[in-house]
N, C-alpha and C positions, 0 to 999 in steps of 0.2 A: 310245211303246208299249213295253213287255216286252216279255224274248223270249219267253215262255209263249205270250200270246196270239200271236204271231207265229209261233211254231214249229208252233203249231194250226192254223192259218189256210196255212200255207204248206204243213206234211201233207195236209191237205184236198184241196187244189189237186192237189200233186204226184200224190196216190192217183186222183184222179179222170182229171188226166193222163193215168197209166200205165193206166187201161183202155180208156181212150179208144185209145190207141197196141195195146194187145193188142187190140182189135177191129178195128184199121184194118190192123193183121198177120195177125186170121185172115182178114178179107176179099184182101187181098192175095195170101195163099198160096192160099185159094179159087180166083182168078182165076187165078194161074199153073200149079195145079195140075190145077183139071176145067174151067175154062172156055179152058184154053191160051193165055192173053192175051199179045198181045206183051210186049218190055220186060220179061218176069216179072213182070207182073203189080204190077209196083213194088215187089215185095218188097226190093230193096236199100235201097230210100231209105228205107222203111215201116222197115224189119228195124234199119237205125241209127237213126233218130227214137227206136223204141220202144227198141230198148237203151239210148239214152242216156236216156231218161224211166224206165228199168229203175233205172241206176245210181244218177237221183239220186234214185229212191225211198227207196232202201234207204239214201242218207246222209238224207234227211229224215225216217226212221221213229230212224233212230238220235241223230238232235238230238230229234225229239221225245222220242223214251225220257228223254233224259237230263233236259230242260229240264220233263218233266213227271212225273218220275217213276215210269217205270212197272218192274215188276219184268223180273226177265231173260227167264222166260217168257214175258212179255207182246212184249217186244222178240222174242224169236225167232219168233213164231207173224207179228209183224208184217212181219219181213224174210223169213218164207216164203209171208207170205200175197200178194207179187209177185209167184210163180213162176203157182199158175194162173189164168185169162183171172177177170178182175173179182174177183179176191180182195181187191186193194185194196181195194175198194168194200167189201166184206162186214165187212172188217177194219174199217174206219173207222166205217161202223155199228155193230157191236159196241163202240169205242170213245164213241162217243156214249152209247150206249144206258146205260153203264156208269159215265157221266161222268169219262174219262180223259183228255179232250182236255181238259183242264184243269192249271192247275203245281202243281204240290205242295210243301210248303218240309220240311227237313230230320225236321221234327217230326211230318210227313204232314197237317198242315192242309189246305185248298185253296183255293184264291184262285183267283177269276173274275176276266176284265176288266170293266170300269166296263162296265151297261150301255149300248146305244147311246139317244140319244134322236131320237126320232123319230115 
């Protein structure tokens, strides 16, 4: 496998990750904040899971950028689009939509992987 189709596949993952973890924080802060939950509501443990799915968002939006070539705009809108709840998501659909989760070679061609069979 390349790393294109790889670095796709593993943005994907990670973006979907990261809302997954900023939902599981705002519930969390819900809980500690109007439901008064013991334990806070596990926002510490919630609040590291999702930073650390935070940080490696933003190195997987920056291997994609490079492995797929997207312009710098496109990289900054992706490494902002982690800051609010389900932006990954939204970002990643616009990526699709747009056919960016794809590599692109110096020339700006694009190469797909093989498709699967099945």
């Amino acid at each position: 496998m390349t790393s294109g189709p790889l670095a796709a596949r593993w943005f994907r993952v990670i973006a979907t990750f990261e809302a997954i973890s900023w939902t599981a924080l705002l519930i969390a802060m819900f809980l500690k904040w109007i439901v008064k939950a013991p334990h806070e509501g596990g926002v510490p443990v919630v609040g590291m899971i999702h930073g650390i799915g935070f940080v490696v968002y933003l190195l997987s939006t920056v291997w994609a950028a490079r492995t797929m070539g997207w312009s710098l705009k496109t990289l900054a809108v992706g490494l902002a689009a982690g800051v609010p709840p389900f932006g990954t998501i939204v970002f990643e659909r616009w990526l699709l939509r747009r056919g960016l989760l794809t590599t692109r070679s110096r020339r700006g061609s694009t190469a797909t992987a093989a498709p699967s069979r099945g």
